[in-house]
C-alpha positions in Angstrom: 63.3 233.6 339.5 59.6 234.8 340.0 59.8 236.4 336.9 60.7 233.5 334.6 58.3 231.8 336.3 55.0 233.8 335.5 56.5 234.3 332.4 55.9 230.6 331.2 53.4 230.4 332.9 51.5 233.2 330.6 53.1 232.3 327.8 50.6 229.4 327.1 48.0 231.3 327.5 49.2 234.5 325.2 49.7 232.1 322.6 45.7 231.3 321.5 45.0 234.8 321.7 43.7 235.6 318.3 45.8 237.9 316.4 44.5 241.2 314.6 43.6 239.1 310.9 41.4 236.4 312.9 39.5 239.0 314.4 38.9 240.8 311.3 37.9 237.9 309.4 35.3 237.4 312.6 34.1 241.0 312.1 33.4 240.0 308.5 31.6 237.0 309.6 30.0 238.8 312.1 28.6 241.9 309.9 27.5 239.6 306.8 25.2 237.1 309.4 23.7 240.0 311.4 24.8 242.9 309.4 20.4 244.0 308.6 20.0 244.0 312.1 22.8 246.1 313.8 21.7 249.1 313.4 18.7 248.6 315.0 20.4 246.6 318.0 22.9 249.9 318.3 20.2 251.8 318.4 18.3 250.4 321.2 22.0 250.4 323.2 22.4 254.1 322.7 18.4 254.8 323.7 19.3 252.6 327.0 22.6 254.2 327.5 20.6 257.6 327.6 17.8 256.7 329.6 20.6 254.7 332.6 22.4 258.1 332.5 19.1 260.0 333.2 18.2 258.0 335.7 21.4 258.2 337.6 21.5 262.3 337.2 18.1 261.7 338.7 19.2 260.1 341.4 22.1 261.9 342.6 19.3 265.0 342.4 17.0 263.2 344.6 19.9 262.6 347.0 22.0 265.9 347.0 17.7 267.6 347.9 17.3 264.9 351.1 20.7 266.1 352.8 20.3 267.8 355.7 21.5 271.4 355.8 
């Protein structure tokens, strides 16, 4: 009973999911409006990826020295 129940109730929802060709075709789009400036935008992601990591190893160093033997 419960089960037919949340099943049409997510059925609606499952059915505007976009399949695997719409989101291609939005790559696509996605790579010919912004394609020059991508690399540049990874870039900058991977540079603040590196410098969050840093500072949490930095962190847990600062925290494992102020324990108290």
């Amino acid at each position: 009973m419960i089960n037919s129940i949340l099943e049409t109730m997510l059925q609606p929802t499952l059915a505007w999911a976009p399949g695997a060709m719409e989101l291609v075709i939005v790559l696509v789009i996605v790579m010919v409006l912004f394609g020059n400036r991508l690399p540049g935008t990874m870039r900058s992601l991977g540079q603040s990826l590196v410098q969050f990591k840093k500072g949490m190893r930095e962190n847990d160093d600062d925290t494992s020295n102020d324990k108290l033997p």
